[in-house]
C-alpha positions as CSV (number, residue, x, y, z in Angstrom):
1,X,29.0,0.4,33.5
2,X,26.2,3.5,33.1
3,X,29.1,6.3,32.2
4,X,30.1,3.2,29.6
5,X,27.0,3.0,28.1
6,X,26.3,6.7,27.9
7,X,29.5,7.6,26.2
8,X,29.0,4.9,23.7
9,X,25.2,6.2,23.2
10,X,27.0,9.5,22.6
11,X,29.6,8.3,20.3
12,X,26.9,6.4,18.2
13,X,24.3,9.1,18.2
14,X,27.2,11.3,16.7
15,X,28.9,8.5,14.3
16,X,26.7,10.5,11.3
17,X,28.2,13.7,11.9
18,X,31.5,12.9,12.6
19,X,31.7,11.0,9.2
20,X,29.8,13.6,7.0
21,X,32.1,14.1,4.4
22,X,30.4,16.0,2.1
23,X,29.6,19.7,1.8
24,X,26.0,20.4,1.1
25,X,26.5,23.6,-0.9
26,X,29.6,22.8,-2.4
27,X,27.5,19.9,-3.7
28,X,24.6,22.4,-4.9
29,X,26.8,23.7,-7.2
30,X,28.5,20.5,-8.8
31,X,25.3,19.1,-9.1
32,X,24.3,21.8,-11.9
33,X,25.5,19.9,-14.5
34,X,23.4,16.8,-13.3
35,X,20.2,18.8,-13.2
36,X,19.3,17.9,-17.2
37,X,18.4,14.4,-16.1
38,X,17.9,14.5,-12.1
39,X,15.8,18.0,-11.9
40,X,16.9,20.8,-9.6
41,X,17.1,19.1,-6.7
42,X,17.3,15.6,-7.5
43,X,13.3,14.9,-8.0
44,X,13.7,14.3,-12.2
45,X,12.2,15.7,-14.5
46,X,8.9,14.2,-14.8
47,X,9.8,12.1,-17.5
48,X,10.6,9.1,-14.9
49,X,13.6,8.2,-17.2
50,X,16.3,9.1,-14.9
51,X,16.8,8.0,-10.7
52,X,15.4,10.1,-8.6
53,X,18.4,11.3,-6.0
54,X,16.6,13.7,-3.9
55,X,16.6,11.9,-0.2
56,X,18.8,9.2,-1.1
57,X,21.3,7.5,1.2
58,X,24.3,10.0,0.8
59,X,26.6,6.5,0.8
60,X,24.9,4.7,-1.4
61,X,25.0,7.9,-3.7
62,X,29.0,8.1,-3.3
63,X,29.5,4.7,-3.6
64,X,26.7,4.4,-7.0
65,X,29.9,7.5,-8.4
66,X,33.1,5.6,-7.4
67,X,31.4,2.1,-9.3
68,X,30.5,4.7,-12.0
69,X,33.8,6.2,-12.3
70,X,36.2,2.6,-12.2
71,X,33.8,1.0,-14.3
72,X,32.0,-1.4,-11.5
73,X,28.9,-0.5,-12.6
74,X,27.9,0.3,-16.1
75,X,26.3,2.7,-17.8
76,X,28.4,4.8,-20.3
77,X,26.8,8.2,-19.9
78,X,27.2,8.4,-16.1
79,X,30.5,6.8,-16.6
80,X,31.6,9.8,-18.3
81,X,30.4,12.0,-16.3
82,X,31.7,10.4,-12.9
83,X,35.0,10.0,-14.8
84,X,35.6,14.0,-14.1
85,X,34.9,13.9,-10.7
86,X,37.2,13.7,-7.7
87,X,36.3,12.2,-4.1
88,X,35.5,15.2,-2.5
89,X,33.2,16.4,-5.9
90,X,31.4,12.9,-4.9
91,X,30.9,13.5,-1.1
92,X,29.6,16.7,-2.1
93,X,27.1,16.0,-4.4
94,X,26.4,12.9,-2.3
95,X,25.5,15.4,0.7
96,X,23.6,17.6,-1.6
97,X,21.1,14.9,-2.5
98,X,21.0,13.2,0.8
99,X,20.0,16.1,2.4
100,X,16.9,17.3,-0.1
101,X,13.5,16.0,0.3
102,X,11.9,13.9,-1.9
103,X,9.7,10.7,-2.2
104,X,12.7,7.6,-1.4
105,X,11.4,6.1,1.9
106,X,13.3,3.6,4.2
107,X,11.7,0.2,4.6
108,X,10.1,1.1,7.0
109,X,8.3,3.6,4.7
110,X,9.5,7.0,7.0
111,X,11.0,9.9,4.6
């Protein structure tokens, strides 16, 4: 029952890795186009008119492009852009976000 529990400690501890899709500097260059209304690194611009991206959840983030691109979710300027982008240009940029820091919290309010 112990060697039980610690492989499936193991295997849960690793699910994160083991699913990363996403390639952090692949995604730092796709994301270059995005930078005129998320900033640099997904913070904004300071204008507050755009999402902040920096730190989000990276599935969220892929799954916020996928509604984009078939039209789930609404908005016709991300649509457009979303519209050129192919699964692995999403898990990229996804993984680029997710993994720069920024002021999103959890609800538990950690970074």
């Amino acid at each position: 029952m112990t060697l039980r529990i610690v492989i499936a400690a193991l295997l849960f501890a690793t699910a994160p890795a083991l699913l990363a899709k996403g390639n952090v500097e692949a995604g730092r260059q796709k994301a270059q186009v995005c930078q005129a209304c998320h900033g640099a690194d997904g913070n904004g611009t300071g204008d507050g008119q755009y999402p902040l991206l920096a730190g989000q959840y990276a599935d969220y983030l892929e799954k916020a492009l996928h509604d984009y691109r078939s039209g789930a979710r609404d908005n016709a300027i991300m649509a457009g852009f979303a519209a050129t982008l192919s699964d692995q240009d999403i898990a990229d940029l996804a993984a680029f976000y997710a993994a720069q820091s920024g002021p999103l919290r959890d609800m538990r309010g950690a970074r």
